[in-house]
C-alpha positions as CSV (number, residue, x, y, z in Angstrom):
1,X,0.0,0.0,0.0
2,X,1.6,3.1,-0.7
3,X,2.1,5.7,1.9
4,X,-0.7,8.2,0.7
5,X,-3.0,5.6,0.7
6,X,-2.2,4.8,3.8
7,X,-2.3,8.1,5.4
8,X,-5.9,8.3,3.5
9,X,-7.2,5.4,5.0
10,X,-5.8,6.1,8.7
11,X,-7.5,9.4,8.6
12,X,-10.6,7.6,7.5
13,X,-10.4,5.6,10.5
14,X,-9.8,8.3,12.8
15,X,-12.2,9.8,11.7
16,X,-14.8,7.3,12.3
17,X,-13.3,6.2,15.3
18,X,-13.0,9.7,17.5
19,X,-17.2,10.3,17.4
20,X,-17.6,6.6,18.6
21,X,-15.5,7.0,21.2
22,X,-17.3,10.1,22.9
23,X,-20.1,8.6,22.8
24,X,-19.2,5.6,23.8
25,X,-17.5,4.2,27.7
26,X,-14.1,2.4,27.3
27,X,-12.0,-0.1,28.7
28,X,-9.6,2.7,29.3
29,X,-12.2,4.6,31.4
30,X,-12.7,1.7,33.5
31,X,-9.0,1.0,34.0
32,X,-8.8,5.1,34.9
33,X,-11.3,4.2,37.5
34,X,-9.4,1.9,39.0
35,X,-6.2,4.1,39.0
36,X,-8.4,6.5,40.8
37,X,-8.7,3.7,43.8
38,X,-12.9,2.9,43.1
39,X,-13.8,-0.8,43.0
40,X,-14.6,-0.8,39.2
41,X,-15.6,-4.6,37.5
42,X,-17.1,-3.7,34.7
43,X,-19.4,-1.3,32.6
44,X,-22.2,-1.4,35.3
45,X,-20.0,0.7,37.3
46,X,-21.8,3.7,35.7
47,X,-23.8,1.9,33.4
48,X,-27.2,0.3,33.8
49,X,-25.9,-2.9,31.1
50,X,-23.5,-5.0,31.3
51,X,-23.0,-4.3,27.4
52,X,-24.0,-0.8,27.3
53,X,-25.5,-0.5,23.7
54,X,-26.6,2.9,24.1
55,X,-25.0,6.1,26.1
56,X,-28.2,6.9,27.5
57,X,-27.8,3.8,29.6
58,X,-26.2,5.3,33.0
59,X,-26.8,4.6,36.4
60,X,-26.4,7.7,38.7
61,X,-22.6,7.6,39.0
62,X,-22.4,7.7,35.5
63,X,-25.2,10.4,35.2
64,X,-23.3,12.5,37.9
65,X,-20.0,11.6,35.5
66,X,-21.8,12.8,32.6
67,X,-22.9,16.0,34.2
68,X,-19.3,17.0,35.4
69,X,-17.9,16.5,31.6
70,X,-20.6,18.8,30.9
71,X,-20.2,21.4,33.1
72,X,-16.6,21.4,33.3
73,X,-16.6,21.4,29.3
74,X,-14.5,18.0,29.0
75,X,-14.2,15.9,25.9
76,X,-14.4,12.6,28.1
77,X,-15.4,11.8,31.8
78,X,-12.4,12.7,34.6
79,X,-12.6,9.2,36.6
80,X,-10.9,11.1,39.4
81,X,-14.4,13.1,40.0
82,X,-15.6,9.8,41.2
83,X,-13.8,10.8,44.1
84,X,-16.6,13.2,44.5
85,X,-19.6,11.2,44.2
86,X,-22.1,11.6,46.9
87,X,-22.9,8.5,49.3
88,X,-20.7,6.6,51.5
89,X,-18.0,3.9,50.9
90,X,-21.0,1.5,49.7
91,X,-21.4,4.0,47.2
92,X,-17.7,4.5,45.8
């Protein structure tokens, strides 16, 4: 393939690839979770599914995640703000 193509088809990708991924959780926002010392498993952490299909599908931690990257203006959730969500320990 030569290197223009390349280039073409990488931006292509990129392309396609950077709206899914605002709309969408990742691994990497559940392994950020962890860093930030919360007892993360999987997507239900802040998601209603196990397989969250749709991004409308937040429990409250990931509605009050969802309203901080709003507020604040972010392009994807701070994990660290999960620091900050109301409830005790059982609720971390």
């Amino acid at each position: 393939m030569a290197p223009v193509t390349r280039a073409i088809v990488g931006a292509a990708l990129l392309s396609l690839a950077r709206p899914i991924g605002a709309a969408w959780a990742t691994v990497q926002m559940l392994t950020d979770a962890k860093k930030a010392g919360m007892p993360a498993k999987n997507c239900q952490y802040c998601h209603s599914e196990a397989m969250p299909k749709k991004p409308d599908s937040l429990n409250d931690r990931g509605k009050f995640l969802l309203n901080d990257m709003q507020t604040r203006q972010l392009k994807a959730p701070d994990m660290k703000k999960l620091n900050d969500f109301p409830g005790g320990k059982e609720q971390k």
